[in-house]
C-alpha positions as CSV (number, residue, x, y, z in Angstrom):
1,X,-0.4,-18.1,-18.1
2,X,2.2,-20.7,-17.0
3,X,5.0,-17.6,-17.6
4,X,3.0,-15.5,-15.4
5,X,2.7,-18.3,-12.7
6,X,6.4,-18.5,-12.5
7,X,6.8,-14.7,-12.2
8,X,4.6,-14.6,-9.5
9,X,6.4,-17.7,-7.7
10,X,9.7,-16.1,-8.0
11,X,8.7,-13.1,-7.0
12,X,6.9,-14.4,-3.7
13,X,10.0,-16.5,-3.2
14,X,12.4,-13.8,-3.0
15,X,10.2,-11.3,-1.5
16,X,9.4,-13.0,1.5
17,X,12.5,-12.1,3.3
18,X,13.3,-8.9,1.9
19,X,11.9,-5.5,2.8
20,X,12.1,-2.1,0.9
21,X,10.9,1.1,1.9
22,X,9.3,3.6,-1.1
23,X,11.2,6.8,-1.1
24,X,8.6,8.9,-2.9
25,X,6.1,8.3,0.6
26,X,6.6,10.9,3.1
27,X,4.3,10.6,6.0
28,X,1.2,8.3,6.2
29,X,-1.6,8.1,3.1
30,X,-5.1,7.1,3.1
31,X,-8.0,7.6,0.8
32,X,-10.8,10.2,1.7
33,X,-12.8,7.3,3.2
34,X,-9.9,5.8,5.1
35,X,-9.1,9.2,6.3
36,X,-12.7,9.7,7.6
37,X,-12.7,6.3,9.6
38,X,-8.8,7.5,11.1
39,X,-10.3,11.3,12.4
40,X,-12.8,9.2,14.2
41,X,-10.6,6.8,15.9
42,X,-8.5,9.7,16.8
43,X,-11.9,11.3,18.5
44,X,-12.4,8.4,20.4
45,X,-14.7,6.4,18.5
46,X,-13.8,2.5,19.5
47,X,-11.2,1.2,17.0
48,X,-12.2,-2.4,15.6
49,X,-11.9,-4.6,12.5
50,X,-15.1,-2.8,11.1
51,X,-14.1,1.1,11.6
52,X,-9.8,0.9,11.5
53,X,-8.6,2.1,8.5
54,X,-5.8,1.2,5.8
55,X,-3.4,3.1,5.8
56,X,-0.3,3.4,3.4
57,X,3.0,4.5,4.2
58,X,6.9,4.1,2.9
59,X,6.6,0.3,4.2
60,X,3.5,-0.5,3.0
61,X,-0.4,-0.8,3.7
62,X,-1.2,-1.8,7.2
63,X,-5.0,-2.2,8.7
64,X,-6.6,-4.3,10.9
65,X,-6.7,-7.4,9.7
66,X,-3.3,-7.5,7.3
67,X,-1.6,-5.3,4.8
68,X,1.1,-5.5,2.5
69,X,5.0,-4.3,2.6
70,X,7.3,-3.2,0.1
71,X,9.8,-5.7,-1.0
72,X,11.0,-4.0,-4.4
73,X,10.9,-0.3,-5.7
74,X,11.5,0.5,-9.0
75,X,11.1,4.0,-10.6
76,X,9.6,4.5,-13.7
77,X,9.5,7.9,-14.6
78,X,11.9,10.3,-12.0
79,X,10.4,11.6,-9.3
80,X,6.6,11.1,-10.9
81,X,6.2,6.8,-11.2
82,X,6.9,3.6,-9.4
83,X,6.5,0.0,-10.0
84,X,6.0,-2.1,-6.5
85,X,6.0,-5.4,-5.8
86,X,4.4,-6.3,-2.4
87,X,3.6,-9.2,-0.6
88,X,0.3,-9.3,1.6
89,X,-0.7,-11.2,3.9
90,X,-4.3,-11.5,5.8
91,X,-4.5,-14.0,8.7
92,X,-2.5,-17.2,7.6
93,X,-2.9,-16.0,3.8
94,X,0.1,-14.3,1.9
95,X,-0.1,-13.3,-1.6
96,X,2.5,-11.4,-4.1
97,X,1.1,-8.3,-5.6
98,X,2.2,-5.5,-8.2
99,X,1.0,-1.5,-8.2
100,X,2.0,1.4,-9.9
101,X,2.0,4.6,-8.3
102,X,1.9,7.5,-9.2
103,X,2.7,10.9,-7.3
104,X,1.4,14.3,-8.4
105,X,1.3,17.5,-6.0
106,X,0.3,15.7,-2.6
107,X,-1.9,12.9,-4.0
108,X,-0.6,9.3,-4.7
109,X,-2.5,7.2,-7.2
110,X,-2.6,3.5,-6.8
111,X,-3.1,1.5,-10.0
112,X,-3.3,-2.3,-9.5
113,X,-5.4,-5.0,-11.4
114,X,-8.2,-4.8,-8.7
115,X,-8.9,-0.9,-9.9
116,X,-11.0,-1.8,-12.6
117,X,-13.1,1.6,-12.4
118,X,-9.8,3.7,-11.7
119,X,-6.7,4.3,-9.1
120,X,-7.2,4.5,-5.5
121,X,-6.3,7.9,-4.6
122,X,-3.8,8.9,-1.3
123,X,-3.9,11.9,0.1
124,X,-2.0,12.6,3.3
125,X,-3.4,11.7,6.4
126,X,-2.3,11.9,9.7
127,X,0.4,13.3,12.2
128,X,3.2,11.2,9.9
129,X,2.5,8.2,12.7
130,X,5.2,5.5,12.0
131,X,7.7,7.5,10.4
């Protein structure tokens, strides 16, 4: 535990300044949900804390109220797997997190410790806004 606490604090402390960007994401990402809420924003439906959706792209997850940005890239397996560490922040809150991901045809899947029942799955979605 006290090994893990450390990791975490030196990862937070060196990650707070630094930004990476994840090669392997072309474009902007969201789940199906996500993607719904985003086609209805784009229709004109009123864009708040309650109906904007997360979005993932090579510098992180954005929505409404936070997100989280790249700050180291590694590759596990070419071309197919990545280990990222990201640091979050909601309001005045910032945390350091870890995900793998892993690509396959045009889906992303998003494995963290909060997926108990599974990855999130990224599909592309979107005109490729912010890249």
């Amino acid at each position: 535990m006290r090994i893990a606490l450390i990791f975490a604090s030196l990862v937070l402390a060196t990650a707070v300044g630094a930004k990476e960007r994840a090669p392997f994401i072309t474009g902007q990402y969201a789940t199906a949900e996500q993607c719904k809420k985003l086609r209805a924003i784009e229709k004109g439906a009123p864009e708040n804390v309650e109906t904007s959706p997360e979005l993932l792209d090579a510098d992180g997850f954005r929505s409404w109220e936070g997100g989280c940005s790249f700050t180291k890239v590694f590759e596990h397996e070419p071309g197919t797997s990545w280990l990222a560490f990201m640091i979050c922040s909601e309001g005045m809150t910032m945390t350091a997190a870890s995900y793998v991901f892993v690509k396959d045809g045009d889906t992303i899947e998003m494995y963290g410790a909060e997926q108990a029942d599974g990855p999130e799955v990224y599909s592309p979605c979107g005109a490729n806004k912010g890249n």
